[in-house]
Backbone as a ProteinNet text record, in pm:
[ID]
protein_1_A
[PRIMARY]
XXXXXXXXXXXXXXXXXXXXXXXXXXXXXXXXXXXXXXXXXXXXXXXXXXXXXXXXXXXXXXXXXXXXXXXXXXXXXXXXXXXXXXXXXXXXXXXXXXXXXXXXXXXXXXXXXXXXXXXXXXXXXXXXXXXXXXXXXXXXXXXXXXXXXXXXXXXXXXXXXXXXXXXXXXXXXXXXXXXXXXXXXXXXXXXXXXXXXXXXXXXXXXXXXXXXXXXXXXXXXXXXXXXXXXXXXXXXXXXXXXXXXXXXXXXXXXXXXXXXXXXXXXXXXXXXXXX
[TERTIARY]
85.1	0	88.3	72.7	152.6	86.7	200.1	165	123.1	11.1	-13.2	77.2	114.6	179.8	110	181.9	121.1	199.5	347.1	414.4	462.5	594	652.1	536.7	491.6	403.4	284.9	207.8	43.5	-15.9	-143.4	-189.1	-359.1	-372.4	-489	-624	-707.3	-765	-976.5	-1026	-1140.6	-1221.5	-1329.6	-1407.2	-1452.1	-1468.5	-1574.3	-1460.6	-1372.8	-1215.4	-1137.9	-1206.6	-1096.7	-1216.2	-1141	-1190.3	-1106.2	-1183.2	-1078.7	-958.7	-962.9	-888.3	-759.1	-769	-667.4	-603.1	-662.4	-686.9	-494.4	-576.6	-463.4	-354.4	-357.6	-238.1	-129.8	-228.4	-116.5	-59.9	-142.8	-58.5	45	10.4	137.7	250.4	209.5	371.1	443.1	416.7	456.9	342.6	279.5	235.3	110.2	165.1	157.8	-30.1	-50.5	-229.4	-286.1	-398.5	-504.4	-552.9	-568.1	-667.8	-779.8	-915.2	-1046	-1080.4	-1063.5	-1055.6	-1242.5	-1282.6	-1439.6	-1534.2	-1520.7	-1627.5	-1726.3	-1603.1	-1702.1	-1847.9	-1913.2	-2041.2	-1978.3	-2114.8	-2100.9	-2058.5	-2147.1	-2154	-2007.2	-1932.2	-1764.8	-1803.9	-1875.1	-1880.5	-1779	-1738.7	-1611.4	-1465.1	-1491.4	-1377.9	-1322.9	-1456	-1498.8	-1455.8	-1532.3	-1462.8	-1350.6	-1230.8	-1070	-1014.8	-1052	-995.1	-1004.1	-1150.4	-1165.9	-1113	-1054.6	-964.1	-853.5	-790	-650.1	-571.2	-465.6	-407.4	-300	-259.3	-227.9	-198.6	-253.1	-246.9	-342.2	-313.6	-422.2	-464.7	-617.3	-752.8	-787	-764.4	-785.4	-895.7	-994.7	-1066.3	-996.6	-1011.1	-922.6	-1014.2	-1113.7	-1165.7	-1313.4	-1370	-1528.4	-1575.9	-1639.9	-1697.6	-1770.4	-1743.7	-1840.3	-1943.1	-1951	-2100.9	-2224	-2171	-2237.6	-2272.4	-2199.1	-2190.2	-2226.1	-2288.7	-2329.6	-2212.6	-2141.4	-2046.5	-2109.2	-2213.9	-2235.8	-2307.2	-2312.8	-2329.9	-2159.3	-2066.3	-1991.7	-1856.8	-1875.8	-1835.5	-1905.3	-2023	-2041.8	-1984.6	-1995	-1925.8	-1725.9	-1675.8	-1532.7	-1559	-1604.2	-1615.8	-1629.3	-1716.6	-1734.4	-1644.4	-1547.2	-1380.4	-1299.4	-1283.3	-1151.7	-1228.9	-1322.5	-1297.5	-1332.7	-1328.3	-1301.6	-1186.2	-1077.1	-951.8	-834.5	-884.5	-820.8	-781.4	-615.3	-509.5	-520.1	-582.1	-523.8	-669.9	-750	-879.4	-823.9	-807.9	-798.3	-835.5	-975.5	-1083.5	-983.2	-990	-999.6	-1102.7	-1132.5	-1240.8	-1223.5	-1303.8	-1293.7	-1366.5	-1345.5	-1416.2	-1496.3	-1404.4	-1458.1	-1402.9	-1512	-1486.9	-1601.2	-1608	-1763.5	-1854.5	-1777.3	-1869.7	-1939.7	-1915.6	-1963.5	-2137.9	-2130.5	-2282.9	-2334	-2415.9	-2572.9	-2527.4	-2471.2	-2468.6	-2382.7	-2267.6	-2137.7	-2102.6	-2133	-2088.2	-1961.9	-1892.3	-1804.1	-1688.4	-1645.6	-1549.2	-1473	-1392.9	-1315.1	-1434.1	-1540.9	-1635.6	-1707	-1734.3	-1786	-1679.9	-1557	-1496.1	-1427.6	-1441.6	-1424	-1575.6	-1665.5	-1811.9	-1799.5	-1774.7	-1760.1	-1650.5	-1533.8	-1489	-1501.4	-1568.7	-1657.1	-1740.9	-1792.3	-1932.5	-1841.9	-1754.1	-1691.2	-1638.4	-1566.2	-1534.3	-1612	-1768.7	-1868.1	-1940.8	-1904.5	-1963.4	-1862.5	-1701.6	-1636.5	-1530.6	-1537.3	-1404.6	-1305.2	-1191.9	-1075.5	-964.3	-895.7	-819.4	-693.7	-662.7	-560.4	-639.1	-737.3	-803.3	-856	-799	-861	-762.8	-752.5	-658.3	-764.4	-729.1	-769.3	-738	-812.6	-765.8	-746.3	-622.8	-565.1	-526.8	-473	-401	-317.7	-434.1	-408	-313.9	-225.8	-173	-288.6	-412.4	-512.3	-567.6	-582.4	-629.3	-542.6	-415.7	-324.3	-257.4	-280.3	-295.7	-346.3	-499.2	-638.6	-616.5	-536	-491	-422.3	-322.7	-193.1	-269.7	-386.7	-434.6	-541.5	-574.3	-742.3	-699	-641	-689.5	-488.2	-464.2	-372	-264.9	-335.2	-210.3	-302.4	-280.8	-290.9	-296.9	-390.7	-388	-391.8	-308.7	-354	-362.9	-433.9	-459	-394.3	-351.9	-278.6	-195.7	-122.8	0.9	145.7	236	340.1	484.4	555.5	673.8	680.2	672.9	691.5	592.9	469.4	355.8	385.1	418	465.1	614.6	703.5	808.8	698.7	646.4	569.5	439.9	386.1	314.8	366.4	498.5	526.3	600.4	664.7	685.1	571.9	434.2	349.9	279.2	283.6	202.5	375.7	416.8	558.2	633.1	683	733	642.1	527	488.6	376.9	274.4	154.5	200.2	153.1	115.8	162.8	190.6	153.4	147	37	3.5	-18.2	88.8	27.7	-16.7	-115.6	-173.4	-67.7	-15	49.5	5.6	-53	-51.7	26	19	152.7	80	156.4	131.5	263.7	258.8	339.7	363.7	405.7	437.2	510.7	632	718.4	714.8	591.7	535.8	487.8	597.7	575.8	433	364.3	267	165.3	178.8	22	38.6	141.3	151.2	108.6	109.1	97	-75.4	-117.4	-262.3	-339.8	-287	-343.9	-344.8	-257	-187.3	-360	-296.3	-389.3	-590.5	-589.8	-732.3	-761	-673.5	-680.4	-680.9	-594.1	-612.8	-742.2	-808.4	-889	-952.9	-1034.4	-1151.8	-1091.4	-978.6	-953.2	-861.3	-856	-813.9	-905.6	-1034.7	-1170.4	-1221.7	-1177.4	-1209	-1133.5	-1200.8	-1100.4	-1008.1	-1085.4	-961.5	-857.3	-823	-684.8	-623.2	-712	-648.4	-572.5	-641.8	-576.8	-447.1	-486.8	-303.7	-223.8	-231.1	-155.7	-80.6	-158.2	-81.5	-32.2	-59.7	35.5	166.3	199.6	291.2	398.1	295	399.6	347	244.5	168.1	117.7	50.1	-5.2	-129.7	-225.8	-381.9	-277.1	-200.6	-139.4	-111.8	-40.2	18	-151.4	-247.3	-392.4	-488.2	-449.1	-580.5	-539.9	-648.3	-623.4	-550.8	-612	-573.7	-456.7	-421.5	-324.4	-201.1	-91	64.8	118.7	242.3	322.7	374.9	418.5	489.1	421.4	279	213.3	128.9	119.8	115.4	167.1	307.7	438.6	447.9	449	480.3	394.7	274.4	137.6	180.7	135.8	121	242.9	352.8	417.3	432.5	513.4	498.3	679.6	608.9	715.1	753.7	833.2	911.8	901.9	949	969.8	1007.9	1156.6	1242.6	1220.4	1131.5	1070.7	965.1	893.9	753.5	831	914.8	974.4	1046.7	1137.6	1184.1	1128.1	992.1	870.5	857.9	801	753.5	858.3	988	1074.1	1100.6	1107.4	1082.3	953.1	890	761	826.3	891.9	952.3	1040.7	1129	1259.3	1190.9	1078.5	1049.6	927.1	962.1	858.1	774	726.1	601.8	607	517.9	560.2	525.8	399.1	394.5	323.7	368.7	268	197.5	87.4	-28.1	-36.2	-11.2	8.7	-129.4	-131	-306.2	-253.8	-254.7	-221.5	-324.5	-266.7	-375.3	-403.1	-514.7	-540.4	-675.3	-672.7	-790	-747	-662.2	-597.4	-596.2	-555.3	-482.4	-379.9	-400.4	-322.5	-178.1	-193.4	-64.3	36.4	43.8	207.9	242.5	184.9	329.2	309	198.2	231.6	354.3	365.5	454.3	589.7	631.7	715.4	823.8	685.8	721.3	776.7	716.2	760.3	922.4	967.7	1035.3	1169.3	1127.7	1218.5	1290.4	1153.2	1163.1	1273.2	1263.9	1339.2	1295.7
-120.5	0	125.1	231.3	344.3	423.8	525.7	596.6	728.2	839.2	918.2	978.7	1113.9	1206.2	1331.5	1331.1	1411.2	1517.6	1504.5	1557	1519	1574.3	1542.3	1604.2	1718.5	1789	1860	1831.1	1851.9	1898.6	1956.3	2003.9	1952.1	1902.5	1854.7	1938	1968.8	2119.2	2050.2	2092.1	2067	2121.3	2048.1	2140.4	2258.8	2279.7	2357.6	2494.9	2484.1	2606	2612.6	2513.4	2570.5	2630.2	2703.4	2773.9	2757.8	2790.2	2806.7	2913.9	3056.8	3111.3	3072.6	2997.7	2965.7	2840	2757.1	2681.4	2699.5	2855.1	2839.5	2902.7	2958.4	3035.5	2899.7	2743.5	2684.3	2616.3	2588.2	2604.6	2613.9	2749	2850.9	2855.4	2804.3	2779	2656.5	2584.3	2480.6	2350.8	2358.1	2179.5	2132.6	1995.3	1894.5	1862.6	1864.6	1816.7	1845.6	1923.2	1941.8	1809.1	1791.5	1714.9	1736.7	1723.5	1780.8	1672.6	1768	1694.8	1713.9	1635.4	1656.4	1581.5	1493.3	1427.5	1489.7	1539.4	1592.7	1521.9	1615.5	1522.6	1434.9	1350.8	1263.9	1322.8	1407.4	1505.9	1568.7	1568.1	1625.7	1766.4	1866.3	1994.9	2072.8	2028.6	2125.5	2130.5	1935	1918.3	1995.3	1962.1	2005.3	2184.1	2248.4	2413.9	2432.3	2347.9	2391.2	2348.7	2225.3	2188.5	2307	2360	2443.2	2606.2	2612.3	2728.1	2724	2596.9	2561.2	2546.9	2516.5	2455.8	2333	2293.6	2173.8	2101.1	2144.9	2099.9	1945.2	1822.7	1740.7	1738.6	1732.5	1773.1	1620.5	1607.6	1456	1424.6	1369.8	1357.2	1240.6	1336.5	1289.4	1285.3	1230.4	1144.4	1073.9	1062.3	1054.9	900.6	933.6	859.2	731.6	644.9	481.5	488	524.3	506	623	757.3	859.5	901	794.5	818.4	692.8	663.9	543.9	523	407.5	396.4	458.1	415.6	474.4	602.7	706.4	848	874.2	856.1	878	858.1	763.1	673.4	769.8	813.5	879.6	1020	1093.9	1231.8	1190.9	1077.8	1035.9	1033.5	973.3	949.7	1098.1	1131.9	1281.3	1397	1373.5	1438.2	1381.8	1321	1196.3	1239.3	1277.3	1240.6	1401.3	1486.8	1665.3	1679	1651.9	1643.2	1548.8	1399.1	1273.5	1275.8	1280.9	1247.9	1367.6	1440.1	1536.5	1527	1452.9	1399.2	1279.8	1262.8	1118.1	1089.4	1005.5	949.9	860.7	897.4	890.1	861.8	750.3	732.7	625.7	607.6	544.3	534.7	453.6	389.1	486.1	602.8	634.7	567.6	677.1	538.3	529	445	364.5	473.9	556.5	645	768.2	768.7	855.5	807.1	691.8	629.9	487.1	556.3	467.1	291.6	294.6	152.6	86.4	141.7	83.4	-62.3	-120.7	-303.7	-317.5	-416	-470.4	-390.8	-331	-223.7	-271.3	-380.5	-448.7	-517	-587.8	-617	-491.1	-361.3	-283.3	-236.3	-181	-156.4	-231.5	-362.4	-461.8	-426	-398.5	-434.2	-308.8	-193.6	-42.5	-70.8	-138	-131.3	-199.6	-325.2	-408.7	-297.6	-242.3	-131.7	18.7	0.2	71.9	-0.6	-91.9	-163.6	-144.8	-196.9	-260.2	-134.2	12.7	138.8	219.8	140.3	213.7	301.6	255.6	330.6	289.5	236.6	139	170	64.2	76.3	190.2	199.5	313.9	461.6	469.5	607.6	599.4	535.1	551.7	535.3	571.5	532.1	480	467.8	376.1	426.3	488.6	548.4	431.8	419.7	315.4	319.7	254	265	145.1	18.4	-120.3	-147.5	-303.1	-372.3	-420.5	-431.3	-502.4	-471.8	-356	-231.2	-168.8	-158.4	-119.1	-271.8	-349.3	-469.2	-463	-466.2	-453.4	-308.4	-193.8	-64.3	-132.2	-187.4	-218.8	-305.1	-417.1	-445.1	-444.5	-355.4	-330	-163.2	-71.8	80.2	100.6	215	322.5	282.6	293.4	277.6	323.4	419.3	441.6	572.6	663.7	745.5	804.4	780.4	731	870.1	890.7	1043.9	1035.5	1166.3	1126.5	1029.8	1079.4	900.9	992.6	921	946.9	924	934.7	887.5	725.9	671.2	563.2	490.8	547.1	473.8	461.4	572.3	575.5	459	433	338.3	225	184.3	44.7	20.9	132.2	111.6	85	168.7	132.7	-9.3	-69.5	-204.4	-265.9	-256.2	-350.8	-340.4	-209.8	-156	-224.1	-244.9	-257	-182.4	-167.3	-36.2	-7.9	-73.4	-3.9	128.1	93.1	156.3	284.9	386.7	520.6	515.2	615.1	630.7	775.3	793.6	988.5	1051.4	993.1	1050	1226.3	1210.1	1335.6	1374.7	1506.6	1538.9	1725	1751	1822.8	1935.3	2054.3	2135.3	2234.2	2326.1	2394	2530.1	2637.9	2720.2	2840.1	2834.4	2881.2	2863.6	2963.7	2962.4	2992.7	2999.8	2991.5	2892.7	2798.7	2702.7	2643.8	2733	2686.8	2715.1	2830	2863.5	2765.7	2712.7	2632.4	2477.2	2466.1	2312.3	2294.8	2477.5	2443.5	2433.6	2469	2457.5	2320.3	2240	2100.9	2005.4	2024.3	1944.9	1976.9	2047.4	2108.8	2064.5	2041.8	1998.1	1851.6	1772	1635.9	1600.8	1671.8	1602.1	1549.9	1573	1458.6	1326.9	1332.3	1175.2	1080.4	1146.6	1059.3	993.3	1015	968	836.3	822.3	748.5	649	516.7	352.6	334.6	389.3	307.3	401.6	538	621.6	533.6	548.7	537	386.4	292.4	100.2	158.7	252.9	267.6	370.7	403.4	462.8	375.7	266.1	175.6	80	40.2	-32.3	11.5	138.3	261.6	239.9	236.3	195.3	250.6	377.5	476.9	394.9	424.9	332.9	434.7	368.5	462.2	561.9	538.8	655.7	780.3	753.7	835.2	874.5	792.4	908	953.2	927.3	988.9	1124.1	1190.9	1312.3	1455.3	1427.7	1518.8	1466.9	1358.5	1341.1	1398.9	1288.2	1290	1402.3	1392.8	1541.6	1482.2	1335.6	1257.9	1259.8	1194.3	1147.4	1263.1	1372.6	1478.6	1583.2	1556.7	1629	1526.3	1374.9	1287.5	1302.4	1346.7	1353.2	1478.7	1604.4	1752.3	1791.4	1879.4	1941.6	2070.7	2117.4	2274.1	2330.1	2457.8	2548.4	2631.1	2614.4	2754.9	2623.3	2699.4	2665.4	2509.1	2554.1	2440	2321	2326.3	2196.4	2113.9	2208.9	2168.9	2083.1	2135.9	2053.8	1949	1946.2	1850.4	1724.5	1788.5	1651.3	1592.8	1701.2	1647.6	1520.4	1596.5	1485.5	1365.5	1376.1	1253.9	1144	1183.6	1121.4	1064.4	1155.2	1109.3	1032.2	1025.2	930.8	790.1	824.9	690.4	630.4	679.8	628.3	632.3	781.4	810.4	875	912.9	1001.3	1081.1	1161.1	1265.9	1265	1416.7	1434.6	1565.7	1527.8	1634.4	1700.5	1824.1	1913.4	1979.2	1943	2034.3	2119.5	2300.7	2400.4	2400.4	2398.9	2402.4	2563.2	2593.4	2739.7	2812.5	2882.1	2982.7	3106.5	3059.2	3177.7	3146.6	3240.5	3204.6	3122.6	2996.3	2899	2921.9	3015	3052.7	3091	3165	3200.6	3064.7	2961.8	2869.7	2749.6	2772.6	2675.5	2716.4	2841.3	2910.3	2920.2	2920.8	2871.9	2740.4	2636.4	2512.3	2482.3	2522.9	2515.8	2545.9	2739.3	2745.3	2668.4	2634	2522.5	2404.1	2366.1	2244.3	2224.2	2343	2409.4	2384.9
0	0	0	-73.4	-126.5	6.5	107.6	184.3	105.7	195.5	123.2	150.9	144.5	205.9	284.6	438.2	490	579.8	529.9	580.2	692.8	762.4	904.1	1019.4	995.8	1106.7	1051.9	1122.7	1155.2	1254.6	1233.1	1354.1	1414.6	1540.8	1546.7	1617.3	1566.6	1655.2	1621.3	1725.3	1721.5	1590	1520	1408	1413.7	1551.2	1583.4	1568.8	1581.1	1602.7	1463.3	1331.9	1255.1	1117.1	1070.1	959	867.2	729.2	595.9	604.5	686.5	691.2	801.3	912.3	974.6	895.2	855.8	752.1	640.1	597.6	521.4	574.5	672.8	730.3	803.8	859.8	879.9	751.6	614.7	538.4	494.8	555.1	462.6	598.9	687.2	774.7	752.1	672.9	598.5	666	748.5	822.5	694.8	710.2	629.3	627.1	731.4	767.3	844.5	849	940.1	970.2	1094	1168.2	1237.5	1177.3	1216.1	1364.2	1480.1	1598.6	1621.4	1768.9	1792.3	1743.5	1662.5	1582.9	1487.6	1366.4	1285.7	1257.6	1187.6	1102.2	1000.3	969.1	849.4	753.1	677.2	591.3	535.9	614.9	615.3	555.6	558.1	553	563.1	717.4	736.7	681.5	637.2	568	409.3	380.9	194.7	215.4	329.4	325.8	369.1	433.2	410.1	318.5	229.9	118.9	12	38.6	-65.3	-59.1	73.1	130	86.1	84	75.6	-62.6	-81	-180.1	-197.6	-70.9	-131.8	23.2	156.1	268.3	278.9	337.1	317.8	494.7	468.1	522.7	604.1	703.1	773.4	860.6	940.1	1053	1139.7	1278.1	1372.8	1511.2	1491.1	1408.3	1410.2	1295.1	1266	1376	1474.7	1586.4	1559.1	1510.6	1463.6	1512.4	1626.2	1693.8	1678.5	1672.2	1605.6	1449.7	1367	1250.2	1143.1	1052.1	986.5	869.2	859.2	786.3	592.5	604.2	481.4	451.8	550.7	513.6	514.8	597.4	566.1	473.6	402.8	317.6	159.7	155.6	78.8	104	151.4	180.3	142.8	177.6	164.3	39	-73.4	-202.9	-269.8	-203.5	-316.5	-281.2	-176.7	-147.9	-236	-194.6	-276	-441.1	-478	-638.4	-667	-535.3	-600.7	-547.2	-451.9	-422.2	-377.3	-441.2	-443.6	-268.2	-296.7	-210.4	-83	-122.5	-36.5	127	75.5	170.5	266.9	393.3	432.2	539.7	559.5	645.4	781.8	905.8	987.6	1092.6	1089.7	1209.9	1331.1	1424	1564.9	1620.9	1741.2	1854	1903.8	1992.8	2100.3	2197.4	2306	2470.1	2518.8	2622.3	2623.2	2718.3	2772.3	2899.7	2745	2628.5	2564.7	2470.6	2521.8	2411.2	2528.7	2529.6	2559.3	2531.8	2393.3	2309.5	2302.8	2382	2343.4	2347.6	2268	2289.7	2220	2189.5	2149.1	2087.4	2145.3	2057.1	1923.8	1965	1843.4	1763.8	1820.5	1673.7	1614	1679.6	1628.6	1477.1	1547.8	1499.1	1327.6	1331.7	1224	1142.2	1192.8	1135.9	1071.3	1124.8	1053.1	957	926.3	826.3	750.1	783.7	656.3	584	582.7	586.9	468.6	562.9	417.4	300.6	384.4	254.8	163.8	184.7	65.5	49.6	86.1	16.6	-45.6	-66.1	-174.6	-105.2	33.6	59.4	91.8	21.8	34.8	144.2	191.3	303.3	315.4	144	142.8	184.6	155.2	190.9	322.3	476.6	542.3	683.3	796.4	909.3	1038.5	1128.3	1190.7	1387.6	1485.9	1574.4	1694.3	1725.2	1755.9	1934.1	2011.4	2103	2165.5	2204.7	2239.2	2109.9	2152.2	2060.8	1952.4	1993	1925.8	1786.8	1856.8	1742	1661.6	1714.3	1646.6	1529.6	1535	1461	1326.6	1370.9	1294.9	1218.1	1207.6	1186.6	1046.4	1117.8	944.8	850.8	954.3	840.3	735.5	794.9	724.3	714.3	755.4	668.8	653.9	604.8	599.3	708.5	860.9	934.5	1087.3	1159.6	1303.2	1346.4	1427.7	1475.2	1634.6	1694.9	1812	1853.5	1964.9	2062.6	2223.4	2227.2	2408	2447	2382.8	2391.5	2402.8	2417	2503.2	2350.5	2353.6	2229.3	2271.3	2449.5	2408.6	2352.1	2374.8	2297.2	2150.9	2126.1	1975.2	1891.3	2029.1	2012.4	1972.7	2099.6	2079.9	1977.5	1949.8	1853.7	1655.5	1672.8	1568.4	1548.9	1639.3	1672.5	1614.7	1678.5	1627.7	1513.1	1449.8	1356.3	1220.7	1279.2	1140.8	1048.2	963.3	888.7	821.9	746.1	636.9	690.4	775.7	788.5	833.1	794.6	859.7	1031.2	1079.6	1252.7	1274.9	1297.7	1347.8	1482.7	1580.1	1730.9	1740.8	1818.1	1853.6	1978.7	1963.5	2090.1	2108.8	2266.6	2333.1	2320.6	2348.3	2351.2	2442	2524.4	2576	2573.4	2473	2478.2	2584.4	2700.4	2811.7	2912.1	2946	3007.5	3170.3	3158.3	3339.1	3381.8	3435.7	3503.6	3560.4	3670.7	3724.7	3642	3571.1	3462.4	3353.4	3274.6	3194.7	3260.9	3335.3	3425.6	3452.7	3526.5	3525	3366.8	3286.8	3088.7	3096.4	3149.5	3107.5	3159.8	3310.8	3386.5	3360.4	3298.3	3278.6	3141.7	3077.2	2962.5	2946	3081.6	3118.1	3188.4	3239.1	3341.9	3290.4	3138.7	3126	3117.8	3029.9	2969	3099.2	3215.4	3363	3375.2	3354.1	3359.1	3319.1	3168.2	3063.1	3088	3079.2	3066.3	2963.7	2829.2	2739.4	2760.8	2786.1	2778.5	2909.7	3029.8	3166.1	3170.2	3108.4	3034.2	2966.6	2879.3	2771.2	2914.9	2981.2	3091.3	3117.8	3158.5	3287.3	3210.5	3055	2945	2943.6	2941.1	2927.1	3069.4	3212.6	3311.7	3389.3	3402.9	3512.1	3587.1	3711.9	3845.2	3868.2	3963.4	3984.1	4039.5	4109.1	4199.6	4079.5	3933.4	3908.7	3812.5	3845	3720.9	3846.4	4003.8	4037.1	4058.8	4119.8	4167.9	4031	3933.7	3860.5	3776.5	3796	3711.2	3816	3841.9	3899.8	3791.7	3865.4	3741.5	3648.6	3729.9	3599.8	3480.1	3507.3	3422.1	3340.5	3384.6	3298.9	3230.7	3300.2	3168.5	3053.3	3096.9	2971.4	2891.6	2915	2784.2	2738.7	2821.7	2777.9	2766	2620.3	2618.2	2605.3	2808.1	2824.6	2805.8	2812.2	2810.5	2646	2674.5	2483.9	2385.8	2316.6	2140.4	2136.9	2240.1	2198.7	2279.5	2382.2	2435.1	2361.7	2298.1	2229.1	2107.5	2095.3	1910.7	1982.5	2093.8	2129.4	2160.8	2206.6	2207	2093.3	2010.6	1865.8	1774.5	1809.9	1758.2	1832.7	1980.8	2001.1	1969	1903.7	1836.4	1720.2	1672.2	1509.5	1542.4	1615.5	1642	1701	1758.5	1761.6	1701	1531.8	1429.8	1391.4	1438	1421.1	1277.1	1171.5	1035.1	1048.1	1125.5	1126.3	1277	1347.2	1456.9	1429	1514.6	1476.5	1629.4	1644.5	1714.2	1729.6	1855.8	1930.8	2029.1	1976.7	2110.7	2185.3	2324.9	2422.1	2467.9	2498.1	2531.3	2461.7	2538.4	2461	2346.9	2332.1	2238.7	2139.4	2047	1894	1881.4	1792.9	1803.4	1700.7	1645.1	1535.7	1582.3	1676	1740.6	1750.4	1877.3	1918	1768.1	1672.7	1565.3	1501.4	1463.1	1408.6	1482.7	1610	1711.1	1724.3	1686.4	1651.8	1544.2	1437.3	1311	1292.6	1316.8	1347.1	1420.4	1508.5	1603	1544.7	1459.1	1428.6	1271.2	1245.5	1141.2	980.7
[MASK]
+++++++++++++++++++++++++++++++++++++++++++++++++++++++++++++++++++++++++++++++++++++++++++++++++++++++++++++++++++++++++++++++++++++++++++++++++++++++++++++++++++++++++++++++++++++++++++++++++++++++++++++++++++++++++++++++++++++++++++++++++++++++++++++++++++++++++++++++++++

């Protein structure tokens, strides 16, 4: 399977926060792919208006929810991207976690049954990634779509996942950043930004895969265990993360600034850094 290209760095930001005009400004700082974070719609609306902002950035979902979404509304919306901007479209979808739906049964059979479902509505494994974390899933990733997207994961997650995922498939960890050189205000961005997913089983299971203990997820999250997720401080820490993602095999990471602000300074920061 021919990888697409998506560049070394990306950025991962909720639907609801990106527009065609920021759209093209990360662009134009060179990053490789938007990642439409939040669970877009079926419909890919939001996707179809940065493609159509842009010029040659590729447009990803990071990632469309199995359980909120019917493989074949969205399977049609993937088709009618892919054949107004081929390569530069690439379907991303997932589990979830179980505290988010009423229905949640079988994750790994859900998950196989949703990509049967594309399969047989036309959307082939090269046009599609797969949001990963367990060895399991990350398995079922190399062999049925593109490759792996995992969220909130650490570089070593990223060591061991590409171990199991092998050389060929894709690997896109989502990583955190927090651009601020004030220690304690940068730490409270971190931890506020952690608290929901301390919550959640499947992140809090890949914690303690990783090596963390309840000790290091209760109570807000240990420091350990929330410097290794969230990367704070300047320029040159944030890229130093990022590359440790790449050094340990990841192809591209997709960079989510944390904050209420304008996310272009520390993208532009990073970039910079990263040279």
């Amino acid at each position: 399977m021919t990888k697409i290209e998506l560049g070394r760095l990306g950025i991962w930001r909720p639907w609801n926060a990106l527009d065609p005009e920021l759209a093209k400004d990360v662009e134009d700082l060179g990053y490789g792919t938007i990642w439409i974070g939040g669970s877009p719609r079926g419909d890919l609306r939001i996707a179809e208006r940065l493609l159509a902002g842009t010029d040659r950035i590729v447009i990803a979902t990071g990632i469309v929810n199995m359980w909120a979404t019917p493989a074949e509304e969205v399977a049609a919306s993937t088709r009618r991207l892919r054949e107004a901007y081929g390569d530069r479209f690439l379907l991303g979808v997932g589990i979830g976690h179980p505290e988010a739906t009423r229905e949640y049964r079988s994750p790994y059979e859900t998950i196989v049954g949703y990509l049967d479902a594309l399969d047989a509505a036309g959307v082939p494994a090269e046009w599609r990634v797969l949001a990963a974390l367990g060895p399991k899933v990350l398995r079922l990733a190399a062999e049925r779509t593109a490759g792996a997207h995992p969220y909130f994961t650490t570089p070593e997650h990223t060591r061991e996942a590409r171990e199991t995922l092998g050389a060929g498939p894709l690997l896109v960890p989502e990583q955190k950043v927090v651009l601020d050189t004030d220690v304690a205000r940068a730490g409270a961005t971190a931890r506020e930004a952690a608290r929901m997913y301390l919550g959640l089983r499947n992140y809090v299971g890949n914690f303690k895969r990783l090596g963390f203990t309840d000790a290091d997820v209760a109570d807000g999250g240990g420091d350990a265990l929330i410097d290794a997720l969230i990367a704070q401080g300047d320029a040159a820490a944030l890229a130093a993360r990022v590359r440790g993602h790449l050094d340990a095999g990841a192809d591209q990471v997709a960079v989510q600034v944390l904050g209420d602000g304008d996310p272009r300074p520390a993208l532009r920061a990073i970039a910079e850094a990263l040279g």
